[in-house]
C-alpha positions in Angstrom: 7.2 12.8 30.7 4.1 10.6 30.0 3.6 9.2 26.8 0.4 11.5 25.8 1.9 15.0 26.6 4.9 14.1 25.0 2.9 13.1 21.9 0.8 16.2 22.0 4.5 18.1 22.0 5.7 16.5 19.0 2.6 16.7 16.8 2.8 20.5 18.0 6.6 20.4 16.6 7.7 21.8 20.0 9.8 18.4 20.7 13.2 18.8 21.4 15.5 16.5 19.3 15.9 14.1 22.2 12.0 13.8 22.9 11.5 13.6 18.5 14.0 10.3 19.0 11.7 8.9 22.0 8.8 9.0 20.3 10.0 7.6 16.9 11.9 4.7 19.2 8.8 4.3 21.2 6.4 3.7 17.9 8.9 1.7 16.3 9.1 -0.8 19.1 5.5 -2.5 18.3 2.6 -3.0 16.2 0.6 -1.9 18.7 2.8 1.5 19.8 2.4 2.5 15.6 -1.1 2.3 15.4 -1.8 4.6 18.6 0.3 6.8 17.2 -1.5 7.2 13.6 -4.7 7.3 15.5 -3.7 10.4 17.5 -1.5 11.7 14.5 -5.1 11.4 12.5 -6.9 13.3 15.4 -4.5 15.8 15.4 -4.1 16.5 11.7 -7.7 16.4 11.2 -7.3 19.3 13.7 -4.5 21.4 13.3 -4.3 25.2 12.4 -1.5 27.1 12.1 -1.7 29.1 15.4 -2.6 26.8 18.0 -4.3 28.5 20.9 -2.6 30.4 24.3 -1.9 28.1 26.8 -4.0 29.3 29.1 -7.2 28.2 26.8 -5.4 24.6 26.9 -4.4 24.6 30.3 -8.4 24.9 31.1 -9.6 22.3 29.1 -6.5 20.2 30.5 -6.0 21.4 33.5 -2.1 21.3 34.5 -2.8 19.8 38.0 -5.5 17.3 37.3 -4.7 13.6 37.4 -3.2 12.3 34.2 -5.8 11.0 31.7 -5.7 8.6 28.7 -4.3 9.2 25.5 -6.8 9.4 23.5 -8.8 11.3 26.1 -6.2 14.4 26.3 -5.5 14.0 22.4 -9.3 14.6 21.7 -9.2 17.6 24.2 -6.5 19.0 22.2 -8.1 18.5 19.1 -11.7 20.0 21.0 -10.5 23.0 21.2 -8.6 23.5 17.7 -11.7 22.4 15.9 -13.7 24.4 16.9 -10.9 27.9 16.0 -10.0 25.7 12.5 -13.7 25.1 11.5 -15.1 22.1 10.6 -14.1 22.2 6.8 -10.9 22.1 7.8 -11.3 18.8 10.0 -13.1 17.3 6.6 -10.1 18.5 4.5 -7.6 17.0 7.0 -8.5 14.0 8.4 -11.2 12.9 6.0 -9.1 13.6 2.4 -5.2 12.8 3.6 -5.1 11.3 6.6 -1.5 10.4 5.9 1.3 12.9 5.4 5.2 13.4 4.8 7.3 11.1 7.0 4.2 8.5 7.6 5.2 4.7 6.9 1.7 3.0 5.9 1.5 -0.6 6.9 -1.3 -2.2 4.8 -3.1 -5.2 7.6 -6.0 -5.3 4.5 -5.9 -3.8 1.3 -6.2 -0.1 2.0 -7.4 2.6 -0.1 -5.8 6.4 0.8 -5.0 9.4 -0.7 -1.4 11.1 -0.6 -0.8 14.6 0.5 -0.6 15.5 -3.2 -4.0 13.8 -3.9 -2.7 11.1 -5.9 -5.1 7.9 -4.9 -2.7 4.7 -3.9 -4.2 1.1 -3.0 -2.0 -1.5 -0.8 -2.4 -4.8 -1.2 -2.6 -6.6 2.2 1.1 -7.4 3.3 2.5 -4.4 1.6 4.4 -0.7 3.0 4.6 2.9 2.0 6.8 5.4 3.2 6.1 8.6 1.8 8.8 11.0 1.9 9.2 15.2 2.7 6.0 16.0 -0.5 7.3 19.4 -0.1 10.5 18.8 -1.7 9.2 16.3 -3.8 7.0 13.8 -4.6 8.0 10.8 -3.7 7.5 7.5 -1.6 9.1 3.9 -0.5 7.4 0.8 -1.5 7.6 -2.9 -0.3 5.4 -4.8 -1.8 2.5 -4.5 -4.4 0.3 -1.3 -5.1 -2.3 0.3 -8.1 -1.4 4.2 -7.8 -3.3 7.1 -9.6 -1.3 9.8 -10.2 -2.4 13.6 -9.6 -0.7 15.2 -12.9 2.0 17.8 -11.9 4.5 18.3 -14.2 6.7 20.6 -12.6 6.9 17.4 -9.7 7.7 14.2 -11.3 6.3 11.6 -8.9 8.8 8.7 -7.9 8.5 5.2 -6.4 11.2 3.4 -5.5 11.7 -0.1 -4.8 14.9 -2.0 -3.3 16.0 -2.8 -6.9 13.9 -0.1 -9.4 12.7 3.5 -9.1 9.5 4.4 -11.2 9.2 7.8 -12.5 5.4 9.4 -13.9 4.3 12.7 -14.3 0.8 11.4 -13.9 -0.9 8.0 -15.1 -2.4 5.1 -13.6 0.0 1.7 -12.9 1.1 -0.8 -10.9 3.8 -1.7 -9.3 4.9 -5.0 -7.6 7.9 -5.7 -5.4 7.0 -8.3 -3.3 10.3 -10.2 -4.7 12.5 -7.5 -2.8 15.2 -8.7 -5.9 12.6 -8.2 -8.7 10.5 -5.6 -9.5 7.2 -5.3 -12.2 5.4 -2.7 -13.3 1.9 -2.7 -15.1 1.0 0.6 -16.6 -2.9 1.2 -17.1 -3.0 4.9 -18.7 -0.5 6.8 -19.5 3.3 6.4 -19.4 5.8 5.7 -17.0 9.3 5.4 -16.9 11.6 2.4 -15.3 15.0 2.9 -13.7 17.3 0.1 -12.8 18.8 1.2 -9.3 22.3 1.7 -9.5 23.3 0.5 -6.1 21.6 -2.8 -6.8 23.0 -3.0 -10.9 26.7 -2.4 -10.2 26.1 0.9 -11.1 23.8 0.8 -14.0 20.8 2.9 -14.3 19.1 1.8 -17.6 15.5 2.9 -18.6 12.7 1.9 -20.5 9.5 4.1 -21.3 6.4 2.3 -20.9 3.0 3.4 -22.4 -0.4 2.2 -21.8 -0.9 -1.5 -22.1 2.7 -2.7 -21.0 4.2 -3.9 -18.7 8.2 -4.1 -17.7 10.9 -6.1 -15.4 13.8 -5.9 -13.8 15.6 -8.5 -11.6 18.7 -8.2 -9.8 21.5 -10.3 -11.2 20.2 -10.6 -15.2 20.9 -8.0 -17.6 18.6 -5.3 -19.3 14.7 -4.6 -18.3 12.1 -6.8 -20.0 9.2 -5.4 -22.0 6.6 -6.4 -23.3 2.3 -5.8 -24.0 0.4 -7.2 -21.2 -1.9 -10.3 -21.9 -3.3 -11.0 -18.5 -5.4 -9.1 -17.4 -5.4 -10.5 -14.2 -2.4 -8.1 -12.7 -5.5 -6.1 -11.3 -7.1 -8.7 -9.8 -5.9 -8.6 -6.2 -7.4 -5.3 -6.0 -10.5 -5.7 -8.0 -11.8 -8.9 -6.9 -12.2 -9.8 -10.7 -11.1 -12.8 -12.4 -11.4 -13.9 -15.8 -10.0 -17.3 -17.7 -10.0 -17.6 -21.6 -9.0 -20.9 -22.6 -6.6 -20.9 -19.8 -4.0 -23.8 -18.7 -4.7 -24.7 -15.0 -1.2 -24.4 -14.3 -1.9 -20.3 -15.2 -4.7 -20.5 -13.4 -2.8 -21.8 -10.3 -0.5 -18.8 -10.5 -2.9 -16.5 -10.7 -4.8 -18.1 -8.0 -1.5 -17.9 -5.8 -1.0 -14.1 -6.7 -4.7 -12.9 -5.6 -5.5 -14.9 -2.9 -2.3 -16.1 -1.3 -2.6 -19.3 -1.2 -0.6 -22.4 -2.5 -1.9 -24.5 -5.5 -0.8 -28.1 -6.6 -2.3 -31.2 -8.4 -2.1 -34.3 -7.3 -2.3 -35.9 -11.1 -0.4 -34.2 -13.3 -2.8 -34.5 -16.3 -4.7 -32.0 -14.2 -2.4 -29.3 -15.7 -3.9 -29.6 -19.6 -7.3 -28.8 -18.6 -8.5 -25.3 -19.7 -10.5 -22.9 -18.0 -12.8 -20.6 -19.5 -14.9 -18.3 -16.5 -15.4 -15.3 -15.0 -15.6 -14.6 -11.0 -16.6 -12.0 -9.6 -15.8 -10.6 -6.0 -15.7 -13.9 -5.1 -13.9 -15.5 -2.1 -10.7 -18.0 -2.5 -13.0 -20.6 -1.4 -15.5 -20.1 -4.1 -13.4 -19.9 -6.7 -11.9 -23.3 -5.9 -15.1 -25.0 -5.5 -16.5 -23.6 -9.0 -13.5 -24.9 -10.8 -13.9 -28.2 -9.5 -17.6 -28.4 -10.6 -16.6 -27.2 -13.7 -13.9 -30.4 -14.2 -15.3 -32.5 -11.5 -12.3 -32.1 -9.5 -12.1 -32.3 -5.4 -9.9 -30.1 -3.5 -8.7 -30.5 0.0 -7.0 -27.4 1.6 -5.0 -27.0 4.8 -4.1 -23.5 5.7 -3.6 -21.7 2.4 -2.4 -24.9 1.2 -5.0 -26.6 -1.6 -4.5 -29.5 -3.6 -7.2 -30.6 -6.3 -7.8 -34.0 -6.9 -9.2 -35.6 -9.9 -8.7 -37.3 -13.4 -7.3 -34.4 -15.2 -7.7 -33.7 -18.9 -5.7 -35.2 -22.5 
């Protein structure tokens, strides 16, 4: 069976378990096979009803003996058909509003804003991955990586993140987490409070927790004892996702962290002295590449930069 009818099968959930496996094997085996398949899973979502249509309505806008067409060409015929029984609030609803559901594995290219099939609102920093799980036994989802989620409040469904080392627990707040260190694993909480969980399998067994409330943050790491806790004072955790910066009397060699952590790129000084200058600025939305050339005006530094590799040149400060 070609490729399109066997995906129109298994969005339809009349797959047998074989042809489920093919498909899954099939988008797993490239880049390119898992982002065909979100955009026809989109299509069809954005689509779907509960009774689909006889076959004999599908079989004439098909046509069971006509040549075999492109993917996207027989997925949109599908979805013709079923808009137009489903309405076209349900399409908005559907495709628009959650264009991910249960058993979906996001892979964030750019920093990607989306809603979950509870409404909760989650933002992926570039690099990162969500797997979100079966929402109608619970709420819960995978994460590699770094992401800001808003939390629908449902407190009869405890919402759960886990991590390879942590799992988060909120009924509903605002936070980040970041576990781009697959050993080490940070949470920021905005509003609210959230509660982190070492993960047994990777503590020998222990599952300590710490309650955090608005304004702190917490850390685990696999290998040291207890979680760490304490009030956040950079304010910069949010900056990969806001495009805001802001220094106060700040050390370059923070600076160069923080400069690392938003933009991925690599920071070093060529004279050390260059480290006891402070930096006291805002930026806003600005690129990587402005940023670096207003601090240097600021100090009268130069910077060369390879790659995400930069290196600033300059006198320093005493």
């Amino acid at each position: 069976m070609i490729m399109e009818d066997l995906l129109a099968k298994y969005f339809a959930g009349e797959a047998s378990a074989s042809e489920v496996k093919e498909v899954e094997d099939w988008r797993s085996a490239s880049k390119k096979h898992s982002e065909t398949y979100f955009e026809a899973k989109k299509i069809w979502l954005a689509s779907s009803i509960k009774e689909k249509p006889g076959k004999y309505v599908l079989e004439k806008i098909i046509g069971s003996d006509k040549p075999s067409v492109s993917l996207f060409t027989k997925i949109f015929r599908y979805a013709a058909i079923l808009v137009i029984v489903a309405g076209l609030s349900f399409l908005i609803y559907n495709y628009l509003i959650f264009p991910y559901g249960s058993g979906d594995e996001i892979v964030a290219d750019k920093m990607l804003n989306t809603k979950l099939p509870d409404g909760s609102k989650v933002t992926l920093q570039k690099g990162s991955t969500l797997k979100i799980n079966d929402f109608e036994k619970g709420r819960s989802v995978l994460l590699t990586g770094r992401a800001y989620f808003d939390i629908k409040k449902d407190e009869s469904r405890p919402f759960t993140i886990e991590t390879s080392s942590a799992k988060v627990q909120v009924v509903g707040t605002t936070f980040v987490v970041n576990s781009n260190d697959p050993r080490n694993t940070e949470v920021f909480v905005e509003s609210g409070q959230v509660n982190l969980y070492q993960k047994p399998e990777a503590f020998n067994g222990s599952n300590m927790m710490v309650s955090l409330a608005s304004g702190e943050s917490g850390e685990l790491s696999v290998g040291t004892r207890g979680i760490r806790k304490k009030k956040v004072k950079d304010q910069n955790y949010l900056a990969w996702k806001t495009g805001f910066l802001t220094f106060r009397n700040t050390n370059m060699t923070e600076v160069a962290n923080t400069l690392e952590d938003t933009y991925g790129i690599q920071v070093e000084f060529e004279n050390a002295s260059i480290r006891l200058c402070r930096l006291t600025a805002n930026y806003k939305e600005k690129t990587s590449e402005e940023v670096l050339e207003f601090i240097s005006e600021t100090f009268d530094f130069t910077f060369t930069r390879q790659d995400n590799k930069v290196v600033f040149s300059g006198q320093g400060c005493r």
